[in-house]
C-alpha positions as CSV (number, residue, x, y, z in Angstrom):
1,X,92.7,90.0,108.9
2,X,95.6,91.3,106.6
3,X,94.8,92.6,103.3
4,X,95.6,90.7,100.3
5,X,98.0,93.2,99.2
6,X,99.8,92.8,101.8
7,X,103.5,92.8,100.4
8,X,103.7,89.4,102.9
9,X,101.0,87.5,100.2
10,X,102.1,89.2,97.6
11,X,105.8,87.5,97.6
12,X,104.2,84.3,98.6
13,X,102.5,84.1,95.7
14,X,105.3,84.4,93.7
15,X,107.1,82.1,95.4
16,X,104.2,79.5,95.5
17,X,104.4,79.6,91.6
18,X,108.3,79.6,91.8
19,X,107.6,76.3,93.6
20,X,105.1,74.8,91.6
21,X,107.3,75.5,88.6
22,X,110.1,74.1,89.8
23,X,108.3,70.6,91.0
24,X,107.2,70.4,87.3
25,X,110.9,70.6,86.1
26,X,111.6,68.0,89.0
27,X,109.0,65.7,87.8
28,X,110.6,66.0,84.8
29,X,113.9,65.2,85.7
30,X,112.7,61.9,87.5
31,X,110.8,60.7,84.3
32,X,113.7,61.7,82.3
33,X,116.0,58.8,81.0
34,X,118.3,60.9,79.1
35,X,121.9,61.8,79.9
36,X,122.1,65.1,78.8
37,X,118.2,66.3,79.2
38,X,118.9,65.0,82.6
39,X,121.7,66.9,83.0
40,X,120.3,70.3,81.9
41,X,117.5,69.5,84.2
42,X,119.8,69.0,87.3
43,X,121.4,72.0,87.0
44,X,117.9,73.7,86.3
45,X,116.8,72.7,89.4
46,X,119.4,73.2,91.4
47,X,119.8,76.6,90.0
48,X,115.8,77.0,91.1
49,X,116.0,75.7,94.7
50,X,119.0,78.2,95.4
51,X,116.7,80.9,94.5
52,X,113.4,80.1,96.4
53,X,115.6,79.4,99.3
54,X,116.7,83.0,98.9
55,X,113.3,84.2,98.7
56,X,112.5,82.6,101.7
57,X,115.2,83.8,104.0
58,X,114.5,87.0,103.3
59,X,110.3,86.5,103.9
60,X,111.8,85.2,107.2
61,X,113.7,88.4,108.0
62,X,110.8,90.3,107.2
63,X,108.6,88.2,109.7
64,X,111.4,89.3,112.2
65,X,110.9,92.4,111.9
66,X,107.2,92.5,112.2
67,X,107.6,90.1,115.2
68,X,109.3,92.6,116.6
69,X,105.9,95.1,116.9
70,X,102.7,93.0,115.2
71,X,100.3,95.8,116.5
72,X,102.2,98.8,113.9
73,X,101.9,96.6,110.7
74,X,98.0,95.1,111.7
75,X,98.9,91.8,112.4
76,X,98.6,89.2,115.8
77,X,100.8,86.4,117.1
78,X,98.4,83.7,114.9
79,X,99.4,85.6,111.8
80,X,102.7,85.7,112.4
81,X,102.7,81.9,113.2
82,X,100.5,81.1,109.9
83,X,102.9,83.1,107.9
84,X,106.4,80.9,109.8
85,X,104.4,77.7,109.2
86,X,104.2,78.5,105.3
87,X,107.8,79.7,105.0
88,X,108.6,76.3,106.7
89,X,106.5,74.4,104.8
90,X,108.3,75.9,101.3
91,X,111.6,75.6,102.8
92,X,110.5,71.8,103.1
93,X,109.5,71.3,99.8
94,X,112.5,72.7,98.0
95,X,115.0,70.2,100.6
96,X,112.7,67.3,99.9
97,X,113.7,67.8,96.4
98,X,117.5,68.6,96.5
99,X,117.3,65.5,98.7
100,X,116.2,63.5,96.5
101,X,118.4,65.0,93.4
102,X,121.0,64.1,95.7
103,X,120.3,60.7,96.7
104,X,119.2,60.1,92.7
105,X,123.0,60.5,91.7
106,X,123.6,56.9,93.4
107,X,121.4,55.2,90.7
108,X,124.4,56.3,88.4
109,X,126.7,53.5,89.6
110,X,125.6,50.9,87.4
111,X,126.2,53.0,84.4
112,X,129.6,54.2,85.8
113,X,130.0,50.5,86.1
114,X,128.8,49.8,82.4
115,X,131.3,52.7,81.3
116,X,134.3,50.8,83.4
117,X,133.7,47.7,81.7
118,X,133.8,49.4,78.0
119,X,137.1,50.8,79.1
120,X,138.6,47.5,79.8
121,X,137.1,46.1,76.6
122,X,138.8,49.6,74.9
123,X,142.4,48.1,76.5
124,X,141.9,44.9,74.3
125,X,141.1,46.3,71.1
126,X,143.6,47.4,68.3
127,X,145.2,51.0,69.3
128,X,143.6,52.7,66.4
129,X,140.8,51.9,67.2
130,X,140.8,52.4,70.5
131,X,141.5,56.0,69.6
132,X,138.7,56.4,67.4
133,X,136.2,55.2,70.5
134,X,137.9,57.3,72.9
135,X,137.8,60.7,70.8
136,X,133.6,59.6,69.9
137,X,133.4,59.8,73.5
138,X,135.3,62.9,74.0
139,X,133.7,64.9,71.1
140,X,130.1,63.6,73.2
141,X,130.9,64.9,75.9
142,X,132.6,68.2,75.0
143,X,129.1,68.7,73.3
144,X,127.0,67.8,75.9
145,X,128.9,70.0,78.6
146,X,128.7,73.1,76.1
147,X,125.0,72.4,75.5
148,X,124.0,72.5,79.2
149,X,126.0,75.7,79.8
150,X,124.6,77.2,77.0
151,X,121.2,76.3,78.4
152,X,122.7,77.4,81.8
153,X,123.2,80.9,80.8
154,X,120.0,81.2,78.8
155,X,118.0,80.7,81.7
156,X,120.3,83.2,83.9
157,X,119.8,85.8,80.9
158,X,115.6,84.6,81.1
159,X,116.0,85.7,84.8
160,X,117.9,88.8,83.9
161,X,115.6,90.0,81.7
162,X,112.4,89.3,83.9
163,X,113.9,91.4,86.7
164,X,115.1,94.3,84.9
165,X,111.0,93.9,83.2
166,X,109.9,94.4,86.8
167,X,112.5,97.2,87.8
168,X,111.7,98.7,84.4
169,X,107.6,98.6,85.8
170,X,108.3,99.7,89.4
171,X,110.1,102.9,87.5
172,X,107.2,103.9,85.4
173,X,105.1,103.3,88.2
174,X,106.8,105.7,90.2
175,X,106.9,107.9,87.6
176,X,103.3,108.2,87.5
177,X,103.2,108.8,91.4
178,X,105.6,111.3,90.7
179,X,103.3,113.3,88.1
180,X,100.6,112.8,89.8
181,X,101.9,114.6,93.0
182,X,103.4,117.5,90.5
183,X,100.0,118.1,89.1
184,X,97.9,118.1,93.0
185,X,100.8,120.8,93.9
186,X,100.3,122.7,90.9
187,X,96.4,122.9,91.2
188,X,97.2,123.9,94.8
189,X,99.6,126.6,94.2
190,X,96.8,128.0,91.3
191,X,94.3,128.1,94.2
192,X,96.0,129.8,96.6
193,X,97.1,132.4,94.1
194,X,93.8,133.3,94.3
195,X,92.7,133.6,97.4
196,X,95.5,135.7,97.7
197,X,94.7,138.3,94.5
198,X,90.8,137.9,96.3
199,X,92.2,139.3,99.7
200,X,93.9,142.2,98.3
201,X,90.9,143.3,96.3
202,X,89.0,143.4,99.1
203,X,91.6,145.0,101.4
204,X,91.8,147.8,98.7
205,X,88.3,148.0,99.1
206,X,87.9,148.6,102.7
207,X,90.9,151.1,102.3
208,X,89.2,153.0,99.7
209,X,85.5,152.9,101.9
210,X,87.9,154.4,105.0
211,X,89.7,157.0,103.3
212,X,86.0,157.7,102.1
213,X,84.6,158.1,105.4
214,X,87.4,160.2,106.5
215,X,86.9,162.5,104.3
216,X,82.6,163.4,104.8
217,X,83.3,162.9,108.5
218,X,85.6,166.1,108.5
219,X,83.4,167.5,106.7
220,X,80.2,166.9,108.3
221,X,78.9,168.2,111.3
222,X,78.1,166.5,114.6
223,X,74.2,165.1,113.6
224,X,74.9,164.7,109.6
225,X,78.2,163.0,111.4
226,X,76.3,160.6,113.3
227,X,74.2,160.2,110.4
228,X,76.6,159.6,107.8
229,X,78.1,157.1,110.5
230,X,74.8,155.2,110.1
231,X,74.9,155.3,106.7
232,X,78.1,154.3,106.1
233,X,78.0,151.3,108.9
234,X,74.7,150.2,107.1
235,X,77.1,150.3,103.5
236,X,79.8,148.6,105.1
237,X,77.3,145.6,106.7
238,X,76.1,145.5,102.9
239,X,79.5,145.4,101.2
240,X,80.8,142.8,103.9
241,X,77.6,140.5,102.8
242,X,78.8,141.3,99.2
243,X,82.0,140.3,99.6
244,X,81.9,137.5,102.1
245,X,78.8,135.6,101.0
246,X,78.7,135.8,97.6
């Protein structure tokens, strides 16, 4: 069974509350009986279901690719289904919505009926008038098309800032990998500095004991020799035990 860091659940997750999100803003817009809230809220949407749809394609390419060789990444064919059903499912759920975003804009006839009739009703009113009405109308909607840009680019700033936040985490946190691994080589290096200054002490030691043994061997004669031999073997078993084992 996967683990649950697998990067697999981990992006679902995200996505799964990307979703949920984005169904509240939807509920939202359906309840919504304003022009210009609704508005905001379309393109809020729309903007949303463009990016889970994203998200999803690319989960799908990664599913590919593990397709491709389930036994290197721990994972069997009912995984792999499980994880194409969910992707599905989400896919669903955002086109259930544009759907019905899309299917909401014929409820707007009646008003651009309503909005006909107060034009013709404009054409038999006094000319000054008329002007006046027509420039209200202008002025509203000028304001209401710079209001839902302004909150258009707001929330592509929001999104900005979020993912330069998580670049800006993903950095430190491989910064600390980066120290850590710096510090493990250091200690290493320390240690095998030394071993090495431990091996040439004791190879200057059994120099010295040689030259040593030279030296009473020449001269020695042949029994103090062999004795001196057994002397010296029964120092060098003692200094090897010194240096070896303790």
């Amino acid at each position: 069974m996967p683990s649950a860091q697998d990067p697999f659940y981990v992006v679902k997750s995200e996505i799964q509350d990307s979703i949920d999100k984005l169904q509240s803003t939807f509920h939202q817009w359906e309840s919504t009986s304003n022009a210009a809230e609704q508005g905001r809220l379309t393109k809020e949407v729309r903007a949303g279901c463009e990016s889970i749809e994203w998200q999803v394609d690319e989960l799908d390419k990664a599913i590919a690719v593990a397709s491709r060789d389930p036994s290197w990444y721990g994972i069997d064919e009912i995984e792999l289904e499980s994880r194409r059903t969910w992707t599905s499912n989400a896919r669903s759920q955002v086109v259930t919505m544009k759907k019905a975003m899309e299917a909401g804009k014929g409820s707007s006839t009646t008003s651009h009926s309503s909005v006909n009739g107060m034009r013709q009703e404009l054409m038999r009113l006094p000319s000054s008038h008329k002007n006046d009405t027509y420039n209200q109308y202008a002025a509203r909607n000028n304001d209401d098309f710079i209001q839902s840009e302004s909150d258009r680019q707001m929330l592509l700033i929001k999104k900005q800032d979020e993912e330069l936040d998580e670049l800006s985490e993903s950095v430190r946190r491989i910064g600390g990998v980066g120290l850590t691994i710096h510090d493990e080589l250091t200690a290493q290096d320390r240690i095998l500095e030394e071993l090495g200054s431990e091996m040439d002490s004791t190879t200057n030691r059994l120099d010295f004991v040689q030259k040593k043994v030279g030296m009473v061997m020449k001269k020695a004669s042949t029994k103090g020799q062999i004795m001196m031999i057994c002397a010296l073997l029964a120092l060098f078993i003692f200094l090897f035990i010194l240096v070896f084992f303790t």
